[in-house]
BADOKE-832937 format. One line per 8 residues: their letters; for each residue x, y, z of C-alpha. Coordinates in steps of 0.25 Angstrom, whole numbers, plus 5000, padded with zeros to 4 digits. Each point is the difference from the previous one (the first is absolute). Last residue first. Layout:
N
A> X Y Z ~ ...
END
This chain:
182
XXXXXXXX> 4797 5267 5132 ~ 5003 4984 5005 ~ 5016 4998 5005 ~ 5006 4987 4998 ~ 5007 4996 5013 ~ 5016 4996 5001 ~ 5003 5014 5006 ~ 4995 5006 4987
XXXXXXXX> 5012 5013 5004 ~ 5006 4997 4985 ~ 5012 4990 5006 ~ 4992 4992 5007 ~ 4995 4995 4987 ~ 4984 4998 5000 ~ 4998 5005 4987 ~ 4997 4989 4991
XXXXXXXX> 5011 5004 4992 ~ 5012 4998 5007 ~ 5014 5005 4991 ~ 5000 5013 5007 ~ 5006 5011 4990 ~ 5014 5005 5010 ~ 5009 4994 4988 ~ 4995 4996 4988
XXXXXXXX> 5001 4985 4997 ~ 5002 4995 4985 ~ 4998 4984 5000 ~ 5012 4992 5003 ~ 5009 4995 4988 ~ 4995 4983 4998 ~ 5014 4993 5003 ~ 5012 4991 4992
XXXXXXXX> 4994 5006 4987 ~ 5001 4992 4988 ~ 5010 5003 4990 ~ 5005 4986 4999 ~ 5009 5001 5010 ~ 4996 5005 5015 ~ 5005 4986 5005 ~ 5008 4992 4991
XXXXXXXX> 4995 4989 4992 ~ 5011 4988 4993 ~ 4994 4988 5009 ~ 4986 5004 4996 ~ 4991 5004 5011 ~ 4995 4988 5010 ~ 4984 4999 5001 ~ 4995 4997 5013
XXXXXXXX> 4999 4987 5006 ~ 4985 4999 5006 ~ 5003 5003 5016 ~ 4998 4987 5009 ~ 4987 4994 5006 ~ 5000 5001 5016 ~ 5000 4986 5009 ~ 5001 5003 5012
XXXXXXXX> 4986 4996 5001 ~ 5002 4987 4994 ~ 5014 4997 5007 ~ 4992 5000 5014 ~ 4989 4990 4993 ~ 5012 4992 4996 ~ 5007 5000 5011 ~ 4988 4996 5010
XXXXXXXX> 4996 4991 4991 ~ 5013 4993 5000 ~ 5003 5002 5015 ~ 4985 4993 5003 ~ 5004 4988 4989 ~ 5012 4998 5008 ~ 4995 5000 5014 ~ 4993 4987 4999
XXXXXXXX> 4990 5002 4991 ~ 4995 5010 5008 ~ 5002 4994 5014 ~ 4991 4990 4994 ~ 4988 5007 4995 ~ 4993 5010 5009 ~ 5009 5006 5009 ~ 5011 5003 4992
XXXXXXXX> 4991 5003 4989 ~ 4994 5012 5003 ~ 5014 5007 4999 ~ 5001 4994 4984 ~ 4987 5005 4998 ~ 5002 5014 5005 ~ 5012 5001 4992 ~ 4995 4994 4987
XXXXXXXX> 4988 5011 5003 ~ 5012 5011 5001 ~ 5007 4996 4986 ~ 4985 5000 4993 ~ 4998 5012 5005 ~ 5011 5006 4996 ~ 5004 4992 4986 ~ 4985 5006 4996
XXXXXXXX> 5006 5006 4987 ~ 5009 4987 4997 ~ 4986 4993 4996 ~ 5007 4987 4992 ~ 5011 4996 5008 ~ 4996 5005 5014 ~ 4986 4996 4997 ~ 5007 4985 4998
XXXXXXXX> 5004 5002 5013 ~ 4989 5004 5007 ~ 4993 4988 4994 ~ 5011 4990 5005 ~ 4999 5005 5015 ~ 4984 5001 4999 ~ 5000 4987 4997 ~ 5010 4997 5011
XXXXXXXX> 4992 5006 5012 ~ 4987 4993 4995 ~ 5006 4986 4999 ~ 5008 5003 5015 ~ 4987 5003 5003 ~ 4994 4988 4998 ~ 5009 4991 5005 ~ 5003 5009 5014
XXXXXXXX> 4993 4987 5006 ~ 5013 4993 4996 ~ 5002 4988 4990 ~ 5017 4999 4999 ~ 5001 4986 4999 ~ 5012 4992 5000 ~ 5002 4985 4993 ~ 5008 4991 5008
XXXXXXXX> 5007 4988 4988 ~ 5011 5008 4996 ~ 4998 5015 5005 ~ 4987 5004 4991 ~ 4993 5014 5001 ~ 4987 5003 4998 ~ 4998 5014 4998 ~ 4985 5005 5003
XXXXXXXX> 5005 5011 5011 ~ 5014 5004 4994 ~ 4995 5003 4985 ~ 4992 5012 5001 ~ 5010 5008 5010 ~ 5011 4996 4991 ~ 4993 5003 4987 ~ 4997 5014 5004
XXXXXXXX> 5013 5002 5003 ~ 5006 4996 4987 ~ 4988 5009 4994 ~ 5003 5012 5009 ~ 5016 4999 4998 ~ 4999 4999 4985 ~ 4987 5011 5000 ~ 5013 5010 5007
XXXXXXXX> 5010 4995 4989 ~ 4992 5005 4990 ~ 4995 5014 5005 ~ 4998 5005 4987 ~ 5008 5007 4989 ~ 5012 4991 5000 ~ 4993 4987 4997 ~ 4996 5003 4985
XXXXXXXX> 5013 5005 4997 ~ 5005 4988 5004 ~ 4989 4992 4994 ~ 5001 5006 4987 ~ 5017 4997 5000 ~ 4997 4985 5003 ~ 4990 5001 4989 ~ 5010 5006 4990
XXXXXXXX> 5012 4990 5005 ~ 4991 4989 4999 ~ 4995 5002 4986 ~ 5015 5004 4995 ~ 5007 5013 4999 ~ 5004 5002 4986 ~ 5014 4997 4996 ~ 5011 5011 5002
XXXXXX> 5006 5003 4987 ~ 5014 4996 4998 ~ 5009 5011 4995 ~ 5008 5000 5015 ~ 5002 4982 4996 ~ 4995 4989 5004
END
């Protein structure tokens, strides 16, 4: 491969992989990660059935049902962080009330670990601020003040001792601030 070598075009992979980048950076995309994988966890502990050999372990607690509420609500409010980044703040602070609500109700809140990653997420939502849209650079070879442009608007003709207030209740014609009648 030689300098006179054009590059070859980007690839189907490489264009979508660069659409989902872009994609990701205007909304809160790590923030709906953290809610949904919490979510899950909170979700999954009280009806996993776990296996060690031949013992099979059941988590079935009285906080199924809102351990089922309570993770569902994770999830969607993580979904609206991806698609509905507008309302990233209340959505952020539900996440965070849901994940405090579930230390008591469900498991310790998915034992602790998914309580800390709703927590982060919804706390990462509302800090969460979207960025500046790039603004266009000036040509490499531009000089400010070249081009016979000016570089600032002249200021408008003022007379000296004339008061520049027209509504009248300057101080400095005697009004006082008040608008005199007759």
């Amino acid at each position: 491969m030689s300098a006179e070598t054009p590059a070859a075009d980007p690839g189907q992979f490489t264009r979508r992989r660069q659409q989902f980048r872009a994609w990701r950076g205007t909304r809160p995309f790590w923030a709906g990660v953290l809610v949904i994988f919490g979510g899950f966890l909170i979700l999954y502990f009280p009806y996993a059935h776990l296996q060690l050999g031949h013992l099979s372990m059941t988590m079935g607690t009285p906080g199924g049902s809102s351990s089922l509420i309570i993770g569902v609500l994770l999830i969607v409010l993580g979904i609206t962080l991806w698609v509905q980044q507008h309302i990233r703040v209340f959505a952020g602070i539900a996440a965070i009330l849901l994940a405090l609500v579930s230390i008591p109700l469900s498991n310790i809140g998915g034992f602790i670990v998914g309580f800390l990653s709703a927590l982060i997420g919804g706390a990462m939502a509302v800090a969460w601020a979207p960025g500046a849209p790039p603004q266009p650079q000036p040509p490499a070879g531009a000089v400010p003040g070249a081009g016979g442009a000016p570089e600032a608007a002249p200021l408008p003709d003022q007379r000296m001792g004339e008061p520049t207030d027209l509504s009248g209740t300057s101080p400095a014609n005697g009004a006082n601030g008040r608008h005199s009648a007759g």
